[in-house]
C-alpha positions in Angstrom: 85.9 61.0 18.8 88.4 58.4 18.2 91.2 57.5 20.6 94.4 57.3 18.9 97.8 54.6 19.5 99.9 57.2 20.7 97.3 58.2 23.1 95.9 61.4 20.9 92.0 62.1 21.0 90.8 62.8 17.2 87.2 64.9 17.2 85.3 65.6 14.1 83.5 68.4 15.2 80.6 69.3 12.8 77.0 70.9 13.1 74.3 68.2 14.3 72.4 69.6 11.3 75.0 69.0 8.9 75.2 65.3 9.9 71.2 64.6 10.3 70.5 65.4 7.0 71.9 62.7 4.9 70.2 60.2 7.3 66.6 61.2 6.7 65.7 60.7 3.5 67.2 56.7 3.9 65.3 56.2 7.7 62.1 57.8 5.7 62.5 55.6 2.8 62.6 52.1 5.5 59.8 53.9 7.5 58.1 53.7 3.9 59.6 50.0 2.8 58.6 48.6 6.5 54.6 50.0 6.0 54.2 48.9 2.7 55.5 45.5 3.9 52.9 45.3 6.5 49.9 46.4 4.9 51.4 43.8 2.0 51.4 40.9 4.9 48.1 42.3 5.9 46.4 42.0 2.8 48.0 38.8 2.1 46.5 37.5 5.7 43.0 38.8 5.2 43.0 37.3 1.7 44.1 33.8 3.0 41.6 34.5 6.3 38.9 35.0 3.7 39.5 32.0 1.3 39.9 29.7 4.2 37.0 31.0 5.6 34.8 30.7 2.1 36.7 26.8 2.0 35.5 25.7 5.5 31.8 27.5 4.6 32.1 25.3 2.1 32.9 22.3 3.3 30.1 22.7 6.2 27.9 23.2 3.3 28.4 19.8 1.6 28.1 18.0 5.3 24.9 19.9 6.1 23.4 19.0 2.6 24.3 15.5 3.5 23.1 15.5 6.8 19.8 16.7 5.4 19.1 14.1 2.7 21.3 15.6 -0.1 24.3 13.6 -1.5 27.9 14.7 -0.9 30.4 15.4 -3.6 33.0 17.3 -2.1 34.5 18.2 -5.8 31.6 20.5 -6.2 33.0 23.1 -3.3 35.5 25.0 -5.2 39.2 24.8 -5.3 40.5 24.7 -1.8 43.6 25.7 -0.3 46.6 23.1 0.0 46.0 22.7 4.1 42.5 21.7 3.4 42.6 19.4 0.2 43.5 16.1 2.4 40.6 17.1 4.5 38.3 17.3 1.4 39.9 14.0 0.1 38.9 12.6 3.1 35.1 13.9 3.1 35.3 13.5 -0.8 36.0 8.9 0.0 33.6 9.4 3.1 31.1 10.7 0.9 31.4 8.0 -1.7 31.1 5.6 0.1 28.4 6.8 2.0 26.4 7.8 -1.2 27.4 4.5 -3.1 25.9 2.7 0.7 22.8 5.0 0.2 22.1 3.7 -3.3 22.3 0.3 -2.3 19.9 1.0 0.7 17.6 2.5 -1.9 18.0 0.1 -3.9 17.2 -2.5 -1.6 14.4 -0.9 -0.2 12.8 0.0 -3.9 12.8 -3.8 -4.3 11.3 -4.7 -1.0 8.9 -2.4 -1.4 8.0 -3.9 -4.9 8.0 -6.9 -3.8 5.6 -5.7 -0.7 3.3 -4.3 -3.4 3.0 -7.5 -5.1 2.0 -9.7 -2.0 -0.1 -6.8 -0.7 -2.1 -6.8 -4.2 -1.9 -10.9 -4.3 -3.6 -10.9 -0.5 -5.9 -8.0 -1.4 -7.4 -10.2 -4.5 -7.0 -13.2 -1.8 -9.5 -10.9 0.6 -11.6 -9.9 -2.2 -11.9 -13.5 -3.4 -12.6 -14.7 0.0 -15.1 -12.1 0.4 -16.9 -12.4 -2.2 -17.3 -16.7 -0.9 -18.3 -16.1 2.3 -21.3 -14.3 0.7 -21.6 -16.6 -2.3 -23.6 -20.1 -2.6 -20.9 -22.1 -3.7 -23.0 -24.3 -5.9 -25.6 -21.7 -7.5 -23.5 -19.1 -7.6 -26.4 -16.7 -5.9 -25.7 -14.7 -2.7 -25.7 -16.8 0.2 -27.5 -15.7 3.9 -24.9 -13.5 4.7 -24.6 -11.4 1.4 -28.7 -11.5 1.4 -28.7 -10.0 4.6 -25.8 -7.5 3.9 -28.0 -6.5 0.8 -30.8 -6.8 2.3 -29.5 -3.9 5.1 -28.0 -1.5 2.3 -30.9 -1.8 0.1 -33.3 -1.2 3.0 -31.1 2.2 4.7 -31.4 3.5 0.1 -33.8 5.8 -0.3 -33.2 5.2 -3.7 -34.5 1.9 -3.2 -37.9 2.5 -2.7 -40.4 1.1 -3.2 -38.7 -2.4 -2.8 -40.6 -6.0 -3.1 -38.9 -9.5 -2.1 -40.2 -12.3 -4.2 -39.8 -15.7 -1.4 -39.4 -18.9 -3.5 -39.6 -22.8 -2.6 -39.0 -25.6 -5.2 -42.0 -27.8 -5.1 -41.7 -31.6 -3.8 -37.5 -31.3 -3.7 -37.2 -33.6 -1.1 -39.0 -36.3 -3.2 -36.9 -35.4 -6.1 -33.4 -35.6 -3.8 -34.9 -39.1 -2.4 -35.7 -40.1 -5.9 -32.5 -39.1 -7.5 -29.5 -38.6 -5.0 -28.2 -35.6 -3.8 -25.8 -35.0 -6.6 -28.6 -34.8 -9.0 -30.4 -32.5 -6.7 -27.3 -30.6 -6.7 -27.5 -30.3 -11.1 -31.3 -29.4 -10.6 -30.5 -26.6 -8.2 -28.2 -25.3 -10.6 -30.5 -25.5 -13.7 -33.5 -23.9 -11.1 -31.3 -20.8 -10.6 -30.4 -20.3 -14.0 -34.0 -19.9 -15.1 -34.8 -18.0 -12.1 -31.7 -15.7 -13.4 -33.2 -15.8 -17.3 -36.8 -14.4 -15.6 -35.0 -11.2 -13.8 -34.6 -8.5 -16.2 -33.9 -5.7 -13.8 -30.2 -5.2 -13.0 -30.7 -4.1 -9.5 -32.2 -7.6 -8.7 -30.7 -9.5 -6.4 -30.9 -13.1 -6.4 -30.0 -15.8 -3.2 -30.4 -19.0 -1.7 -30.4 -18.7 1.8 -30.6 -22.9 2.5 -31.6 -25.9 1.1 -34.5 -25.5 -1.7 -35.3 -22.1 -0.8 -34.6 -18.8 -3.0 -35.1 -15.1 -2.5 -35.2 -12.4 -4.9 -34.4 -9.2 -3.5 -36.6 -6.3 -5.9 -35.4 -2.6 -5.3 -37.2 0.1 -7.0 -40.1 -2.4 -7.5 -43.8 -2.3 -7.2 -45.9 -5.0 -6.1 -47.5 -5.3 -9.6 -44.1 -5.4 -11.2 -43.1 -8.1 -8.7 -46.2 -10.5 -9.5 -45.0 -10.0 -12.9 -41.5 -10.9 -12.5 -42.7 -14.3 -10.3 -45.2 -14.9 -13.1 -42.0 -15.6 -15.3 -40.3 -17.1 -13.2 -42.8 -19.7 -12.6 -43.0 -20.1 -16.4 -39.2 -20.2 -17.1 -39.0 -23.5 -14.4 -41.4 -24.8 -16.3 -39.9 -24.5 -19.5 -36.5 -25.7 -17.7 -38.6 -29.0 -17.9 -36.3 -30.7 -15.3 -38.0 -34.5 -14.3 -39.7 -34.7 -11.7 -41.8 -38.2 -11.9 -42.6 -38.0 -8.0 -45.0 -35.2 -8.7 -48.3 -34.6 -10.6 -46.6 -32.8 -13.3 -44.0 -34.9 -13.4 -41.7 -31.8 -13.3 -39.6 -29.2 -11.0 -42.0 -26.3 -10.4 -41.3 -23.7 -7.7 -44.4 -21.4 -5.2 -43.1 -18.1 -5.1 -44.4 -15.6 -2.3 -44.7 -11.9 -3.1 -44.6 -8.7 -0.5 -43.7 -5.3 -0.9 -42.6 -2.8 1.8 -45.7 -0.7 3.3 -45.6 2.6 5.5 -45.5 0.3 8.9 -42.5 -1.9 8.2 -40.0 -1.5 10.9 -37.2 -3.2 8.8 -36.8 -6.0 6.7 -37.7 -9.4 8.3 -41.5 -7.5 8.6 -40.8 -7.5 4.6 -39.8 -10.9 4.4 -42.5 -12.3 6.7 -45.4 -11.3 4.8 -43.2 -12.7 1.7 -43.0 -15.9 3.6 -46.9 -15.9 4.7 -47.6 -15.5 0.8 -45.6 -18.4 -0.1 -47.6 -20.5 2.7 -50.7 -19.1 0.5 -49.3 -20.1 -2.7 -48.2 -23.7 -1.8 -51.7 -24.6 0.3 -53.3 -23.2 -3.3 -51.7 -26.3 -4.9 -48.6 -25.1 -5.8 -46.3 -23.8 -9.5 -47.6 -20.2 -8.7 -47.1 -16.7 -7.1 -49.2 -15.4 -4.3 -49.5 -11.8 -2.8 
């Protein structure tokens, strides 16, 4: 109803029917617009949800592959969205400069650790060298006490070694010949002594020492007692043939006594070995000397 100026009421009077009708069809069609709208919006938000979500799995990724000894390289996680690509920036300089650190740490360290290899192999020769003088006689070149006895222990605890003989030797008169000569000749002569000792030793497994002053030993593994009155045999013969002066003696030249023993069943250990060698070179030198005794 609509109030008119001069104070007249005007109704439309129609059927409620007849007026509804034209209104449905539109208030359907917005009910229609207004769904397809939100399930648009919906859509559109669970897309974005799971991008964003797939983006930040994969930027935890490239951290966690970091964290665990990988290298980070934030252009290998995909295109992201525009709300994350200053984050990735940022991880993407972070994790140069951390990798380009990394490679320098390693780089370091790979030449630290070459240069640790280096001194470690120059003091390993340096121990080896030193080694090998504390059980070397520096002026023969033959095993000193110490490497005699350290043989003489690991030859004794082989059973491969058996049976094993020690020939004990003594150069005859040296002290006349140092007095005669001088100690640096004596020095020459002991050299020249152990290099025909060496010449009579054919067996590779012998070992040859000076434990002091003019005295030799010749450790024998594998080695009868016949086969080491043998070996002393030439070695008495190759001093001879050395034919190093000697004019304070009957011969008038270096000879050496040489004492032979071979282990028996009763020998508790070594030094029994080498004191029967010892009371055979007593034998040989009280016999008149340049010979072997058993």
């Amino acid at each position: 109803a609509v109030r008119m100026r001069n104070g007249w009421v005007l109704a439309l009077v129609a059927p409620r029917q007849q007026m509804l009708a034209p209104l449905l069809p539109r208030i359907l069609l917005l009910l229609g617009l207004l769904t397809v709208t939100m399930l648009c919006v919906i859509g559109m938000l669970a897309l974005q949800w799971r991008t964003l979500g797939r983006s930040i799995d994969a930027l935890l990724q490239g951290l966690r592959g970091y964290v665990l000894g990988g290298r980070m390289n934030a252009r290998k996680m995909g295109r992201l969205p525009g709300e994350l690509e200053p984050l990735a920036q940022g991880i993407e300089e972070l994790g140069a400069r951390m990798n380009a650190a990394y490679a320098q740490v390693q780089q370091v360290l790979g030449e630290r650790e070459q240069v640790i290899a280096e001194r470690t192999e120059s003091l390993n020769l340096a121990v080896t060298e030193l080694s090998l003088q504390s059980r070397t006689d520096a002026l023969t070149g033959t095993l000193n006490y110490r490497g005699f006895r350290e043989a003489c222990d690991r030859v004794w605890a082989d059973p491969d070694s058996q049976p094993l003989a020690v020939l004990a030797l003594d150069i005859d008169h040296f002290k006349r010949y140092n007095d005669l000569y001088g100690h640096a000749e004596g020095d020459v002569a002991l050299r020249r002594f152990a290099g025909a000792v060496r010449s009579a030793l054919f067996r590779s497994g012998d070992v040859l020492a000076r434990p002091g002053g003019e005295e030799f030993t010749v450790l024998m593994p594998d080695c009868s007692l016949r086969q080491a009155m043998q070996a002393a045999n030439r070695v008495c013969a190759r001093v001879r043939e050395a034919d190093i002066s000697h004019d304070d003696t009957p011969s008038g030249r270096l000879t050496v006594s040489i004492g032979v023993a071979a282990r028996e069943p009763g020998d508790a250990d070594v030094d029994a070995l080498l004191k029967r060698a010892d009371d055979a070179l007593y034998r040989a030198k009280s016999g008149g000397r340049d010979r072997a005794s058993s």
